[in-house]
ROMAR-27313 format. One record per atom (N, C-alpha, C, O, CB): residue in one letter; y, z, x. Coordinates in steps of 0.02 Angstrom, whole numbers, padded with zeros to 5 digits, always signed. Glycine has a CB too. Layout:
N
aYZX
...
***
This chain:
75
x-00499+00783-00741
x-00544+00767-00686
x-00506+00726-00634
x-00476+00678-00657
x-00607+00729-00712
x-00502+00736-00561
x-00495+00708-00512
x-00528+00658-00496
x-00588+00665-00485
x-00497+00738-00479
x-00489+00578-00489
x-00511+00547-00464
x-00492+00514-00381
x-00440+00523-00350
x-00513+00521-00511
x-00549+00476-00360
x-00506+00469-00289
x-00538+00397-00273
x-00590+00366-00286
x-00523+00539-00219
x-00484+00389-00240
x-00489+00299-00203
x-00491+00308-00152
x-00477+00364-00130
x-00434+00240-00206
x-00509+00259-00113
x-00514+00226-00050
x-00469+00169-00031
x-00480+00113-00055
x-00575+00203-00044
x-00431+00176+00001
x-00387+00111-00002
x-00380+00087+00091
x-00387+00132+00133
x-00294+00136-00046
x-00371+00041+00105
x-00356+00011+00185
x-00286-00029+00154
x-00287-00057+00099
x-00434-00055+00229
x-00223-00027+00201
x-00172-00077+00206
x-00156-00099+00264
x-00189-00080+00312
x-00120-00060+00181
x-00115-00134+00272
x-00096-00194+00318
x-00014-00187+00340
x+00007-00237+00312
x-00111-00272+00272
x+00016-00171+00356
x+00106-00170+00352
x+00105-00237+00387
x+00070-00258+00433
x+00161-00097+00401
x+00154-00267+00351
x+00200-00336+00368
x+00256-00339+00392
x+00293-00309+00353
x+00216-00373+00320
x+00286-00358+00437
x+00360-00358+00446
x+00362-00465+00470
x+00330-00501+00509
x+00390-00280+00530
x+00421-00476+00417
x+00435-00528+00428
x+00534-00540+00443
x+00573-00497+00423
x+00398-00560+00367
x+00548-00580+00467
x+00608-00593+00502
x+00634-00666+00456
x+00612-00723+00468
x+00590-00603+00593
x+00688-00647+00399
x+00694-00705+00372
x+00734-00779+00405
x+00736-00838+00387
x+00721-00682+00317
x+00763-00740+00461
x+00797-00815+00495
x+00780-00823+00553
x+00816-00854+00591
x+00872-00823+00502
x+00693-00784+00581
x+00664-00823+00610
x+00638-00875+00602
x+00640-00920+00644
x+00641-00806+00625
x+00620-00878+00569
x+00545-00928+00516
x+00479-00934+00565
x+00448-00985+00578
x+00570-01037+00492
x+00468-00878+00585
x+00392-00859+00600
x+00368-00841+00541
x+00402-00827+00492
x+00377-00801+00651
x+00277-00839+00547
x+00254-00808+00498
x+00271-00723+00521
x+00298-00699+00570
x+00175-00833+00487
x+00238-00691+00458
x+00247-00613+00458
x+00193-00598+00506
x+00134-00617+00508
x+00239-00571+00381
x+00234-00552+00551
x+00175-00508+00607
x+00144-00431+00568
x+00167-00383+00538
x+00230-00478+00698
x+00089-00452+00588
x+00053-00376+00560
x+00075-00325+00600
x+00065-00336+00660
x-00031-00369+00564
x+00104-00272+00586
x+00108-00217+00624
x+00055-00158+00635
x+00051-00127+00688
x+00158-00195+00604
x+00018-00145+00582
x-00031-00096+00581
x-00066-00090+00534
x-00041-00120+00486
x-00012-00044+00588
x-00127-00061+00518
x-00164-00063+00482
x-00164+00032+00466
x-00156+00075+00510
x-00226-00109+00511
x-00175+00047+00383
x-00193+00106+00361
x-00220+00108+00329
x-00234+00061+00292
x-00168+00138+00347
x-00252+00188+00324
x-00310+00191+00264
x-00322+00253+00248
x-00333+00293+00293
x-00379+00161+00280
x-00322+00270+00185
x-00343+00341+00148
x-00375+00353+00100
x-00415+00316+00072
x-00303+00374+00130
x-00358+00409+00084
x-00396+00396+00010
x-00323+00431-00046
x-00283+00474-00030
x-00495+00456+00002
x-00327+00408-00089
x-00271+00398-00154
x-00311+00465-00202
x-00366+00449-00223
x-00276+00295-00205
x-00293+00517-00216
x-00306+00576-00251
x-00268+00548-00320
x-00215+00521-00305
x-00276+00650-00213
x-00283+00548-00396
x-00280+00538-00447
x-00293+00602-00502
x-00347+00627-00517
x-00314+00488-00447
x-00249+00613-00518
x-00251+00673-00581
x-00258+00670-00645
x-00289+00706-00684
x-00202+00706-00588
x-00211+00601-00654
x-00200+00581-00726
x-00267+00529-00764
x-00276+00468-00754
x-00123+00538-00723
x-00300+00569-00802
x-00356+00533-00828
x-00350+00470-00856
x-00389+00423-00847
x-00385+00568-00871
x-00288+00471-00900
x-00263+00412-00960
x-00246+00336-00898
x-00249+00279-00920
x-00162+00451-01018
x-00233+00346-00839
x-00202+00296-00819
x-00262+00236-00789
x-00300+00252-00744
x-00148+00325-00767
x-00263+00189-00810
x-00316+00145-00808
x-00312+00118-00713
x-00287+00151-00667
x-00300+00075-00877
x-00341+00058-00708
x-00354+00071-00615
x-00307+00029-00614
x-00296+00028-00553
x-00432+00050-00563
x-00266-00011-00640
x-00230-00055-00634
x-00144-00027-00629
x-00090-00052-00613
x-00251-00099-00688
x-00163+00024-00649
x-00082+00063-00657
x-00104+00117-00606
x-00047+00126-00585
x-00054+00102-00751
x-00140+00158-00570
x-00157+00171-00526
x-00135+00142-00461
x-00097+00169-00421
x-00203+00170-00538
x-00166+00075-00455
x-00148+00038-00389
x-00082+00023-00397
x-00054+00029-00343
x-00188-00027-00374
x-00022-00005-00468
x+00033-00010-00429
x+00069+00062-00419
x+00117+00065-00380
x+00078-00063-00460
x+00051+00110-00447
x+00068+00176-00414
x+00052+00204-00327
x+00086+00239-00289
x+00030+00221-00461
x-00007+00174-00320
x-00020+00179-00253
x+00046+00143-00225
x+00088+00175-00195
x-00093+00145-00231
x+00053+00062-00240
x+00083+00007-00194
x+00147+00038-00210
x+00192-00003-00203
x+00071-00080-00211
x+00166+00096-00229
x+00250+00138-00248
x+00261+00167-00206
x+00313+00170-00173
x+00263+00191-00304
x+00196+00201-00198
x+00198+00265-00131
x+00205+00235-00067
x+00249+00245-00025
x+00123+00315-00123
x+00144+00187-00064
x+00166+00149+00017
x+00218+00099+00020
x+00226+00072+00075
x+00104+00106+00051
x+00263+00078-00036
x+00327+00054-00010
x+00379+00098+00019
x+00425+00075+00053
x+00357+00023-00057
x+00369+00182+00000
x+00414+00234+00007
x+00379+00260+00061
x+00383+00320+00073
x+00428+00281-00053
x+00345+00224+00094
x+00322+00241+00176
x+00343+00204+00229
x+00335+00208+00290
x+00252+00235+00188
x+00377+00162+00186
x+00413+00085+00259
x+00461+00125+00293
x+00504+00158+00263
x+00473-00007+00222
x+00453+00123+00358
x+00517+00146+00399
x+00562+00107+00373
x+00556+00050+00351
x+00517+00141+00478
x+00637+00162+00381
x+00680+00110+00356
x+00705+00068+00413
x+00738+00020+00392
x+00739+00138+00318
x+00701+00069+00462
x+00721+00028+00519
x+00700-00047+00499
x+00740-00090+00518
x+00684+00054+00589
x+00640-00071+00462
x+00629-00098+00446
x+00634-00150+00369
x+00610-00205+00354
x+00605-00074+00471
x+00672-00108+00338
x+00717-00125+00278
x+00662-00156+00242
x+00603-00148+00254
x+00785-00175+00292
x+00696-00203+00181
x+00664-00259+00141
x+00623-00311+00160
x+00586-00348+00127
x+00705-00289+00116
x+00635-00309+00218
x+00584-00379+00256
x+00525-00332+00279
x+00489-00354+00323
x+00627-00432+00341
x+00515-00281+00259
x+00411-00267+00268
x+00384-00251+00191
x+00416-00229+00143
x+00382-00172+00331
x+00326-00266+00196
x+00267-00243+00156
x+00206-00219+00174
x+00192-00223+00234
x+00249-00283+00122
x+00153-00186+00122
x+00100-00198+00110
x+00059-00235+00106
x+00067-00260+00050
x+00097-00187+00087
x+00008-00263+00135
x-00045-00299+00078
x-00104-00258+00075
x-00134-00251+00128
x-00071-00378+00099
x-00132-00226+00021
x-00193-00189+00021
x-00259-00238+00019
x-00269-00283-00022
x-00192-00140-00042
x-00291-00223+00060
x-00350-00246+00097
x-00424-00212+00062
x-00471-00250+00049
x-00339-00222+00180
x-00428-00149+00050
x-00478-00124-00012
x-00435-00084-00055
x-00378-00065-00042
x-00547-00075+00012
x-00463-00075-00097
x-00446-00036-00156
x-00520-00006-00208
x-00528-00025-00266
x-00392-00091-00201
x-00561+00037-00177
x-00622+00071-00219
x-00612+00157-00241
x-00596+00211-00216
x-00695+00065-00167
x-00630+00130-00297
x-00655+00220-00328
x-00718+00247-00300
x-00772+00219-00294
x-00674+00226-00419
x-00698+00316-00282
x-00723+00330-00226
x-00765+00415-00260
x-00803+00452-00228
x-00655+00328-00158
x-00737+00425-00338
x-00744+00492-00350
x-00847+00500-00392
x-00869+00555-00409
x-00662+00515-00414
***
């Protein structure tokens, strides 16, 4: 059975030898399609937070992140 989320994120980009805080760059949101029944929601979401690290431009290297903002089952 297919399950599906709802998720909103946030991208961060921070500048370590500025010492500003991190500027938000943008906000996203989809929904997370799930196949695997056995995987509980907790191993789910850091599978999600896998996929959207392998979405960072790389121009932007190690100094951006995520922060997920919702995270609901949606199926």
């Amino acid at each position: 059975m297919t399950r599906y989320y709802f998720y909103t994120a946030d991208l961060y980009y921070y500048d370590p030898a500025g010492g500003s805080p991190p500027a938000r760059l943008g906000d996203y949101q989809g929904v997370y399609e799930v196949e695997e029944d056995s995987l509980s929601p907790s191993q789910i979401f850091t599978n999600l937070l896998d996929e959207l690290r392998r979405t960072i431009p790389a121009d932007l290297g190690a100094n951006a992140y995520y922060h997920v903002t919702q995270f609901n089952n949606v199926s």
